[in-house]
Steps between C-alpha positions, in 0.01 A plus 500: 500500500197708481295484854074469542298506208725573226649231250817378527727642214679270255869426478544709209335799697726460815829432248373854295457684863828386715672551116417906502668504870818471326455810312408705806954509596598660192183699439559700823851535435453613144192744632752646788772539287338746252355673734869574650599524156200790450562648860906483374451745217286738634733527834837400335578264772586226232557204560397498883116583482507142264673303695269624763169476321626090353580383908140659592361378213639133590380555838176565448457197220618272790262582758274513234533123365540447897126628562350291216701184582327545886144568331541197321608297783238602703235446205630131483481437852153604477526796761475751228217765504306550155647868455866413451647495155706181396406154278123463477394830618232695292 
């Protein structure tokens, strides 16, 4: 995966790193809900500021595992630049 001068990462690596995308969904979603739930509280808009904060939340995780899926792509096809984040990058 890794383009230009750096070493190729094992399997294990690459399993380890595409294996934390799948927490990215229901981190976002947990992280937006209690921040509704917080927001919900303070404002007593319950339960609509949660509901709000878990489909942002769930949102932003998707675009999210979206951008690192493309940086990894682009790493693998070799048109990657050395300052993007992703599977071999320092």
């Amino acid at each position: 995966m890794p383009s230009g001068g750096q070493k190729p990462l094992s399997v294990w690596a690459q399993v380890a790193y595409y294996t934390g995308l799948g927490f990215i969904l229901p981190a976002g979603a947990i992280a937006g809900y209690i921040l509704g739930w917080l927001l919900d509280g303070g404002l007593h808009t319950a339960p609509w500021l949660s509901l709000v904060g878990a489909f942002l939340g769930v949102a932003g995780a998707i675009v999210e595992i979206l951008h690192v899926l493309t940086r990894a792509e682009k790493q693998q096809d070799g048109s990657g630049d050395d300052s993007s984040r992703g599977p071999g990058a320092s």
